[in-house]
Every structure is written in C-alpha cells, then in structure tokens.
C-alpha positions, -999 to +999 in steps of 0.1 A: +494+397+882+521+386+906+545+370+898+562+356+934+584+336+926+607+360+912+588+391+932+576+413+907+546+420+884+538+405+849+515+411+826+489+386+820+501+368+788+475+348+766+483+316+749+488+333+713+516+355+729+532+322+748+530+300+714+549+334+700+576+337+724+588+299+726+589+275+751+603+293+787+641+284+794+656+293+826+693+301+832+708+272+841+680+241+841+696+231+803+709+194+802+744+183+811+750+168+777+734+202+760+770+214+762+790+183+770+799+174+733+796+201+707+794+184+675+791+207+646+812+201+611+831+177+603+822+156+629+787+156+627+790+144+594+814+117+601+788+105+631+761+106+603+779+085+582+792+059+605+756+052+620+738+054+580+763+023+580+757+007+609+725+005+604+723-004+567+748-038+585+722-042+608+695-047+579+713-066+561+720-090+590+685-091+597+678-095+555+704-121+553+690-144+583+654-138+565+664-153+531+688-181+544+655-196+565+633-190+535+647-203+509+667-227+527+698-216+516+721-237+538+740-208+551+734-208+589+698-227+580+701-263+567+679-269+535+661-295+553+652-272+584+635-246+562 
C-alpha cells in the first residue's frame, strides 16, 4: 500500500499490530502545555496536597451549609427557617 502522504510504501498493518504499537504521535502535533510546566518531585506532591485540601474545604463547606439548614442550627440558617 501507498502511503502518499509521506511518499513511500507501508505494509498493510491489522488492528492487533496497531493496538500493539500504541496510539500514532507525530513529531511536533504534542500540546503546548505537554512541555509548558514539568512537574515531577517535589512539586507534584505539593500540588497533590494543596488540592486533597482544597477540596476536603470545599466538602466541608458544602457539609456544613447541609447540617446548619437541617437541623436548624442557627449558624447562617435561623432555627425558625429550617
């Protein structure tokens, strides 16, 4: 078979061999941010750390507004508005 766009013969290549080789990458079609901001180490954990606790705030935000309006806590919810 011909390949044209690069102007030279291939092989025909089932679908086992494609699963086998991995997905096709061509020089220089990776994403900007691929490369913009290595984070490996240190940093990476650091990242993983800071959002595990942003988001466990979050939840609790979200917890905390739940229990105030059902048990009428009086917080931010009046008991008489619960």
């Amino acid at each position: 078979m011909v390949n044209i766009a690069n102007d030279h013969e291939t092989s025909p290549v089932t679908t086992t061999e494609r699963r086998e080789q991995g997905p096709r990458r061509h020089v220089g079609t990776e994403p900007a941010w691929e490369n913009a901001f290595p984070v490996t180490g240190r940093t990476a954990t650091a990242t993983r750390y800071l959002l595990a606790g942003i988001r466990i705030a979050l939840g609790w935000v979200f917890l905390w507004a739940f229990l105030d309006k059902l048990f009428g806590l009086g917080r931010s919810t009046p008991a008489a508005n619960a």
